[in-house]
C-alpha positions in Angstrom: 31.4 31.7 3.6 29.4 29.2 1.6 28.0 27.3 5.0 27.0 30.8 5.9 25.4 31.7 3.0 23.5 28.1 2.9 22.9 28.5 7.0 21.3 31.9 6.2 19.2 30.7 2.9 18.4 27.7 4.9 16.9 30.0 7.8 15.1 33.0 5.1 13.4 29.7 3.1 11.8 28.5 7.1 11.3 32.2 7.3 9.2 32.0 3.5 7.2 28.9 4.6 5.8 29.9 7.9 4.2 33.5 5.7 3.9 31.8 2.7 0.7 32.6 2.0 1.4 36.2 2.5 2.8 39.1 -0.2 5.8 39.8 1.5 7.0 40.5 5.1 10.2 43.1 5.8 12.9 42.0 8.8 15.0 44.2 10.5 18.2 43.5 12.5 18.7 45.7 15.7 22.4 45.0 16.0 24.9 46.6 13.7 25.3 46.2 10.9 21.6 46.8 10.9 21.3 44.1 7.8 17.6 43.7 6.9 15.9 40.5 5.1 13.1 41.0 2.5 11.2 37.9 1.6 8.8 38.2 -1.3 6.5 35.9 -2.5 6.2 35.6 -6.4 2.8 33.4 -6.3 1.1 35.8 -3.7 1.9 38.9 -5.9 0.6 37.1 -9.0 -2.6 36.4 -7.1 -3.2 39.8 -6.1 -2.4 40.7 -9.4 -5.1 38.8 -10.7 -7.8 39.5 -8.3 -7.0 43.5 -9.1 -7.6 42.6 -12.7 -11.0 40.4 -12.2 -9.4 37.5 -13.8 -10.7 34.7 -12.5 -8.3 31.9 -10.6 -8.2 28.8 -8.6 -5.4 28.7 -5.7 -2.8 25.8 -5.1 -1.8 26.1 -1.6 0.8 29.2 -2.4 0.5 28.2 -6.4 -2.2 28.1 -9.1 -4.1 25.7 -9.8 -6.6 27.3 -13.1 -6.8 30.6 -14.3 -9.0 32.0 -16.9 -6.5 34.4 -18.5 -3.1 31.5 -18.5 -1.6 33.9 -21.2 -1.8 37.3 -18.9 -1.3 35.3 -15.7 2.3 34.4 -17.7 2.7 38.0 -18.3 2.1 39.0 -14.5 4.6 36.7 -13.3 7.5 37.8 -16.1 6.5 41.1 -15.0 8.1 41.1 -11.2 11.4 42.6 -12.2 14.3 43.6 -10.0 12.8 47.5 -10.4 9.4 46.7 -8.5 11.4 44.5 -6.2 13.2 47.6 -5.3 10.0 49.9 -5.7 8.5 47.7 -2.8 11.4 48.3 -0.1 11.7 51.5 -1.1 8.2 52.1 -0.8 8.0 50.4 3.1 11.5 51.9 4.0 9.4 55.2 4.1 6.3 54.1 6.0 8.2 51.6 8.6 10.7 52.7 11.4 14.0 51.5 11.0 17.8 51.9 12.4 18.8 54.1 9.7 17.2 58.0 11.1 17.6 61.0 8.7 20.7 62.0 9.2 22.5 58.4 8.5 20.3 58.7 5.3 21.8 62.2 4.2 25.0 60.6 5.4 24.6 58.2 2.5 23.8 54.9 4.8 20.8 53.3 3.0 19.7 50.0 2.3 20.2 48.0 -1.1 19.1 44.6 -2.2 21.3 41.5 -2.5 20.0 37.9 -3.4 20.5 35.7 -0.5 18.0 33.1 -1.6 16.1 32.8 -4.7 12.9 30.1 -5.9 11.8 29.7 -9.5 9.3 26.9 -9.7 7.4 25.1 -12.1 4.1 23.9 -11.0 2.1 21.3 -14.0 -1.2 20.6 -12.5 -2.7 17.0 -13.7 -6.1 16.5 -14.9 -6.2 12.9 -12.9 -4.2 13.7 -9.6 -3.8 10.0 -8.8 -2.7 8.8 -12.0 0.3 11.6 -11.5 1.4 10.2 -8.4 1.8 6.9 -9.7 4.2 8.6 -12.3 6.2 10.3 -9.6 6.4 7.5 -7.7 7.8 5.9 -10.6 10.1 8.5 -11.9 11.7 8.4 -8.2 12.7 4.5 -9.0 14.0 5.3 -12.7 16.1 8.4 -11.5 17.6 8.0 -8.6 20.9 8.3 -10.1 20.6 11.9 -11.0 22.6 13.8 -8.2 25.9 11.6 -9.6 28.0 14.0 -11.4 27.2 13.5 -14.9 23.4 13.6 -14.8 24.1 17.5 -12.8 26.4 18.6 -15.2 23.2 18.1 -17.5 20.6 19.5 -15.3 22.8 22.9 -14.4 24.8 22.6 -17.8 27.6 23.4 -15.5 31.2 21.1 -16.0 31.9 19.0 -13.0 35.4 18.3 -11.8 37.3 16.6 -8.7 37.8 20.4 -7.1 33.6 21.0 -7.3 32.8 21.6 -4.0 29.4 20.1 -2.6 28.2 16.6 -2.0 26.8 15.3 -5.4 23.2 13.1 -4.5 20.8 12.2 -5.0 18.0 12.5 -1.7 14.3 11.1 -1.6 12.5 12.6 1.7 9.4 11.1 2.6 7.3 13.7 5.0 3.6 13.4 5.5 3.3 9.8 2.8 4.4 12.7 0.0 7.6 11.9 -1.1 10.1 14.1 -3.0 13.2 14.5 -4.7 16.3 16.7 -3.9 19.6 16.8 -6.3 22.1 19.2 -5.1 25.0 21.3 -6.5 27.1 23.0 -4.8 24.6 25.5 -2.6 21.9 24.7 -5.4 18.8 22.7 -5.1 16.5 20.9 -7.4 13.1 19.8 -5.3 10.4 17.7 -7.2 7.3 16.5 -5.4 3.6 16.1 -5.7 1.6 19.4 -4.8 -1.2 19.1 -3.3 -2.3 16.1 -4.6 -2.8 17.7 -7.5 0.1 18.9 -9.4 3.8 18.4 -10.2 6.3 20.8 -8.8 9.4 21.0 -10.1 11.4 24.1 -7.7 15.4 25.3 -8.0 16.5 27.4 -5.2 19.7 29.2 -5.4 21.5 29.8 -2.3 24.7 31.4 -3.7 25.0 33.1 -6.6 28.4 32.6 -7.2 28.0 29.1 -7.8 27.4 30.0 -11.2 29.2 32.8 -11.4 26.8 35.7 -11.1 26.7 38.6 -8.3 24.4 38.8 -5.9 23.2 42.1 -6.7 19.5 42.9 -7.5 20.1 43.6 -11.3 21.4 39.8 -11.6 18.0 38.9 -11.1 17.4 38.1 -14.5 20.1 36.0 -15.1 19.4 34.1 -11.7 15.4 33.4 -13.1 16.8 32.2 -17.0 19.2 29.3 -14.7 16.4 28.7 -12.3 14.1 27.7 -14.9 16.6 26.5 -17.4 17.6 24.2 -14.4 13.7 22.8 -13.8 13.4 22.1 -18.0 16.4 20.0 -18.2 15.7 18.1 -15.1 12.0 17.3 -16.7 14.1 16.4 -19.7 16.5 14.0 -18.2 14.4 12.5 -16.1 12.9 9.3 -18.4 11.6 5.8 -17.7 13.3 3.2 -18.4 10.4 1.3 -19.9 8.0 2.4 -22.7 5.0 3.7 -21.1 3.3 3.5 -24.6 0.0 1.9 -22.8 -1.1 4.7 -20.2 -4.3 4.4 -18.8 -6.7 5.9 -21.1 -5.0 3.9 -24.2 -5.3 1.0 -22.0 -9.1 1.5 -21.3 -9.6 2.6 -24.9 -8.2 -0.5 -26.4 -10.6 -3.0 -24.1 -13.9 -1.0 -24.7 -16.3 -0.2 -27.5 -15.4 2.2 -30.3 -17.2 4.0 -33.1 -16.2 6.0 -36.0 -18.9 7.5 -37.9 -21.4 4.6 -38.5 -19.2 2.0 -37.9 -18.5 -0.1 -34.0 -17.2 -2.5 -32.9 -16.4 -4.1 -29.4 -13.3 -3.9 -27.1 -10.7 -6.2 -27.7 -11.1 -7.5 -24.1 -8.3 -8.4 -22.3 -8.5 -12.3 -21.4 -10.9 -13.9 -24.2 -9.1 -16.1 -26.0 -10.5 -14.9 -29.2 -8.3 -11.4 -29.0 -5.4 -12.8 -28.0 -5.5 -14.9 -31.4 -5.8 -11.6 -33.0 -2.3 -10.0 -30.9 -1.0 -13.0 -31.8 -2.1 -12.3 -35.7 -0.3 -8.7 -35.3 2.9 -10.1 -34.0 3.4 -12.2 -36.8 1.8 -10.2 -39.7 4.0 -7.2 -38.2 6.9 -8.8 -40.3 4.9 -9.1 -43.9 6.1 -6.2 -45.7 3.6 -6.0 -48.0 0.8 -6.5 -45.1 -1.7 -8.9 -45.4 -4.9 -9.7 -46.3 -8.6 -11.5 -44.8 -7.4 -14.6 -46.4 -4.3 -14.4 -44.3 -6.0 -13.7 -41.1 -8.5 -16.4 -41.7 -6.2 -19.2 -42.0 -4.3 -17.8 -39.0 -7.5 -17.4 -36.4 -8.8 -21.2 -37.7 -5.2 -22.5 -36.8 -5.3 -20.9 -33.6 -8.5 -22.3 -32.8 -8.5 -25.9 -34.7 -11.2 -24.9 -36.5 -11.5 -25.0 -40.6 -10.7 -22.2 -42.8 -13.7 -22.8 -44.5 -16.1 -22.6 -40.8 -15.3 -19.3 -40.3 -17.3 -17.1 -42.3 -16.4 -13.6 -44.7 -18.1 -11.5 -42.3 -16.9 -12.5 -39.4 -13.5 -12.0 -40.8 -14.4 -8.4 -41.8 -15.5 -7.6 -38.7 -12.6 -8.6 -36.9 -10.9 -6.3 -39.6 -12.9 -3.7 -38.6 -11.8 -3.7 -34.6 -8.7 -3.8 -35.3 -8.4 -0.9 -37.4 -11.0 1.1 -35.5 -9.1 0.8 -32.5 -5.9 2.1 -35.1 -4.4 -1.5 -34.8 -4.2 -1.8 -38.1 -4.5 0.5 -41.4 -5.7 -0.6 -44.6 -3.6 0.4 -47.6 -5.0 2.3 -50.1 -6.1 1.0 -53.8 -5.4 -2.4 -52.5 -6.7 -5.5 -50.1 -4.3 -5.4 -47.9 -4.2 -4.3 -44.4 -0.6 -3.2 -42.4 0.3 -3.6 -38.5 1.0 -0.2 -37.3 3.2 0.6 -35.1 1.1 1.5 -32.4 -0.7 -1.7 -32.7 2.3 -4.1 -33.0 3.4 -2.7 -29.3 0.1 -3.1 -27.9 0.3 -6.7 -29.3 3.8 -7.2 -27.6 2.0 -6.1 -24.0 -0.5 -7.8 -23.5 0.8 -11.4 -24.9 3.9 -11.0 -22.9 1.9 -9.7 -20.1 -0.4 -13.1 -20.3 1.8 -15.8 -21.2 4.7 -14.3 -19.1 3.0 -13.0 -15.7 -0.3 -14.0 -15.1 -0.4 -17.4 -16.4 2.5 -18.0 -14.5 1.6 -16.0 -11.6 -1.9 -17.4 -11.1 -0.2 -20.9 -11.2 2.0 -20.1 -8.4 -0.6 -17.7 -5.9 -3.6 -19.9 -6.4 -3.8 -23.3 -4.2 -5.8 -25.2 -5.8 -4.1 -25.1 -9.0 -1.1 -27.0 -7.5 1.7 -25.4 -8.9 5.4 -26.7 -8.4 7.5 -25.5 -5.6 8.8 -21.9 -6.8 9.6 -18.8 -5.3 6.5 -17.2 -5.4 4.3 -19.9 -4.3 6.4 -20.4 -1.4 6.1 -16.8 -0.8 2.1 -16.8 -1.2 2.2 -19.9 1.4 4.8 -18.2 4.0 2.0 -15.2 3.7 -1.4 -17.8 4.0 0.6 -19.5 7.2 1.5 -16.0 8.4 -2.2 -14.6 8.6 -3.6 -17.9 10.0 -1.6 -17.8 12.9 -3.1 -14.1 13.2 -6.0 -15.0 13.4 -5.4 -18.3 15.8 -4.0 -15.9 18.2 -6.8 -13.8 18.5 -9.3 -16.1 18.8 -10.8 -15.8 15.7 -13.2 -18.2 14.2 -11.5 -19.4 10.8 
């Protein structure tokens, strides 16, 4: 009964995609029982009910991508209820032949709706599109544990035990270079991929309603939509990287370019000039003062750095450097004193980019660049088994070096 149920939501949902940029479409069965499948498409209604209302919208393939009015657009879509689900068949059961004539219908044969398949998505559209598949494609790595038992249990807040039927798993489909993500339970399926380019979507479809134990009549409809979208939340909420991601992008660009506040600049704390990393450094080790610091501190600290004497390094240039650092909000000074303290933003900024540069790319320039002659390690064998690889390309082809 459940392979049925999933073989017929599996053949209604191939049925969706090929009209799903249509409202609606109504199948009948010309064989008795005479069943009947009507697939209805929640983003085509909410379109139509836009464009009716002369609110402005972008489309997303079958989605959204912008509307003008997000607060009545929300509205529109709470507003397709089980009663206008049934107001629509009922509606085309009178305009469209079907097996049931008159008399069956006085004889009290008539159609009523069951939920054979049912889709509640959330779609979050991202202001840089390539910046958000680089986080999927990450969050892919970091979760691919979450179709193991535990991590469902969480998702479906459903208890899992040895006599749960289904194949707990976790499935990553590649179609097209888009990748996605599938966890199952029971006839239940989570589906997370990048839309478009241009969006996240995050989509539960519910094959059997007795898997959580609700009917499959119309009226359940609203218990059906709170799991479906309780389902997408918690998935969203489990899902988490296993590494900070503190330093996105735009902090990233932030920190190594020109800022102002009010009257006051200064310049980007660029990434490989010596001069900046004295000042991580500085942050690290102030970080654990916990009374902060003060210019004096930081003086003696840049001129041991640099071999230079306290003394050669002026009071302004030390207040400037005071200045970038808490411009950029590196630093704070605390009030009704001279002393400055490491925030914490700053002291994990400091953390990345030493560790990044003493640990990785010192290192890792050592090993990829020849000339430097770096000792025999895995990666410089790697780099050479690559530079011997592409030269023997190119020797077989004929190509002038």
């Amino acid at each position: 009964m459940d392979r049925a149920a999933q073989r017929d939501g599996e053949q209604l949902l191939h049925l969706c995609r090929r009209s799903r940029l249509r409202p609606f479409f109504l199948k009948f069965c010309s064989y008795f029982p005479f069943n009947a499948k009507l697939c209805l498409n929640g983003h085509e209604y909410a379109k139509r009910q836009l464009a009716r209302k002369g609110i402005a919208f972008e489309a997303l393939d079958n989605g959204i991508l912008s509307c003008a009015d997000p607060l009545r657009l929300q509205r529109i879509c709470d507003g397709l209820s089980a009663e206008k689900i049934d107001g629509l068949l009922r509606k085309w059961l009178r305009l469209l032949p079907h097996p049931f004539t008159g008399t069956d219908r006085k004889a009290g044969y008539r159609y009523d709706i069951s939920i054979l398949q049912a889709e509640f998505s959330l779609t979050q559209v991202l202001d840089r599109p390539v910046h958000g598949r680089l986080f999927f494609e990450q969050v892919i790595r970091e979760n691919l544990d979450l179709g193991r038992p535990q991590e469902v249990r969480l998702i479906f807040n459903r208890t899992i035990t040895r006599r749960t039927p289904g194949q707990f798993r976790t499935r990553i489909v590649t179609q097209d270079v888009t990748p996605s993500l599938n966890v199952y339970y029971k006839n239940t399926r989570i589906k997370q991929y990048h839309k478009e380019d241009r969006a996240l979507r995050t989509e539960t479809t519910i094959n059997n309603s007795y898997d959580f134990g609700i009917g499959k009549r119309l009226h359940n409809l609203p218990k059906l939509r709170e799991i479906g979208f309780a389902a997408n939340r918690r998935l969203l909420e489990v899902e988490r990287l296993s590494h900070d991601c503190i330093l996105a992008e735009d902090t990233f660009q932030a920190i190594n370019s020109p800022v102002a506040a009010g009257r006051q600049r200064a310049s980007g704390l660029r990434f490989a000039d010596p001069r900046v990393h004295a000042l991580w450094h500085a942050i690290i080790l102030f970080r654990q003062l916990a009374e902060g610091f003060r210019a004096a501190d930081l003086r003696h600290h840049l001129a041991a750095l640099s071999g230079r004497d306290p003394d050669a390094i002026s009071q302004g240039a030390i207040t400037y450097q005071l200045r970038r650092l808490r411009l950029h909000g590196l630093i704070e000074h605390l009030p009704n004193s001279f002393r400055y303290r490491v925030t914490e933003f700053g002291f994990r900024a400091a953390l990345f980019f030493t560790r990044l540069y003493n640990r990785l790319l010192r290192p890792g320039l050592a090993a990829a660049l020849p000339h430097l002659r770096a000792v025999d390690a895995p990666l410089k064998r790697a780099f050479d088994k690559i530079n011997t690889q592409v030269q023997a390309w190119i020797d077989q082809a004929q190509f002038a070096a």
